[in-house]
N, C-alpha and C positions, 0 to 999 in steps of 0.2 A: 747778336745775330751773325757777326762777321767769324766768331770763332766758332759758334754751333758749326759752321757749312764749313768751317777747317775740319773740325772733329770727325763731323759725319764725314769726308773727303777723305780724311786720313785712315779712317777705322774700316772706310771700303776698300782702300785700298791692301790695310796687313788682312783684311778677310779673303778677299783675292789674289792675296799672294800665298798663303796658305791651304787654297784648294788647289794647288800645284801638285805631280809626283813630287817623288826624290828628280834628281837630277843623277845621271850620268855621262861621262865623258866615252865619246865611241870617235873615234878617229881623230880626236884632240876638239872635238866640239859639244856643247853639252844637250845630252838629250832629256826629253821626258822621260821618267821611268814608272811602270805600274808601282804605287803602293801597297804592302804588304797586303793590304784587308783584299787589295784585288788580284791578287796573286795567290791568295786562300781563295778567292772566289773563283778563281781559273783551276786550281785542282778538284775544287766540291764540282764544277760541270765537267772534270775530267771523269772523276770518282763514280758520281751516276750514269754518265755515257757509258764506262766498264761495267759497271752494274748488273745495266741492261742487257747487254751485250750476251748473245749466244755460243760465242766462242770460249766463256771461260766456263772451270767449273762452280758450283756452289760454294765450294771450302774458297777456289782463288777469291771468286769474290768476298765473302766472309775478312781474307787477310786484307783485300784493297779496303772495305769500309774502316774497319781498323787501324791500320799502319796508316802513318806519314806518306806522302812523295816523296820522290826527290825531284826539286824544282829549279830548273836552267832555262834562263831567258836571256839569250843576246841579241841585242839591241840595234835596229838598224837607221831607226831616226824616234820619231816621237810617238814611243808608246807602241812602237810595232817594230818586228822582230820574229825570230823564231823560238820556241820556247818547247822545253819537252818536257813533259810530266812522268814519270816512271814509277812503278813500284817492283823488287823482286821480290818473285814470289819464291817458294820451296821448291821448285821445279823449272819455272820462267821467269823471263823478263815481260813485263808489259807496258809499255808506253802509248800517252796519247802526243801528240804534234800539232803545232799550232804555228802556222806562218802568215804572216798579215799585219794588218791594223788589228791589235786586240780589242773585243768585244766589239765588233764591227759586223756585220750579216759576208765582211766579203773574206772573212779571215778564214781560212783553211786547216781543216780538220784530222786529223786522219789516228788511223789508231794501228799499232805493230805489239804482237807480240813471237817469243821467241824462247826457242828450249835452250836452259842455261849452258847444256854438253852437247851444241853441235858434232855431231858424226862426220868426220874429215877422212879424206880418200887417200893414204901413200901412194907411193910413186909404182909399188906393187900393185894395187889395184884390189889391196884390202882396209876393208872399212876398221877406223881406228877410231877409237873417245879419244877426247883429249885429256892429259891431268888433270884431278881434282884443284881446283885455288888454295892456296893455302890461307 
């Protein structure tokens, strides 16, 4: 009986230790970090929020359901942070923004998009594109 209530003791415990993130270090202390499968889950609710969205067109959206993100989350204690989801497109950039406790109702939303060849003003006061990227 004495070693059944070790085992059971011991196996709750690597079960619990196991529904942990990764761990990260953010100013020499270790935080919680979203795991991967929730960090796919934070782009698929980026993915349909753009979706929906009236701002983009049929084709943008077409390329967000397709393409990958690109996914950046820095870390400011446990599991919360700011985090930006991007995709370019053939024309724009479009990003969603998330700053908070992730998946929390108080975590902050916001979505920016943007044309790839800002139009920049010289010092003439005539409108210039800037170079293509190589």
């Amino acid at each position: 009986m004495r070693y059944g209530a070790t085992i059971l003791l011991l196996g709750t415990l690597f079960l619990l230790a196991g529904c942990r993130g990764p761990v990260v270090m953010v100013n020499g202390r270790p935080v919680e970090a979203l795991t991967p499968k929730e960090e796919l889950e934070l782009a698929c609710i980026a993915r349909s929020t753009l979706v929906r969205s009236k701002v983009l067109s049929a084709d943008e959206k077409a390329v967000i359901r397709e393409k990958d993100p690109e996914v950046r989350i820095v870390y400011s204690s446990d599991r919360t942070g700011d985090a930006t989801i991007s995709w370019q497109l053939p024309k724009r950039w479009v990003a969603v923004f998330i700053r908070g406790t992730f998946f929390t109702p108080s975590a902050q939303w916001m979505m920016k998009v943007r044309d790839n060849q800002p139009e920049w003003l010289d010092l003439r006061g005539q409108k210039q594109t800037p170079p293509a990227k190589k």
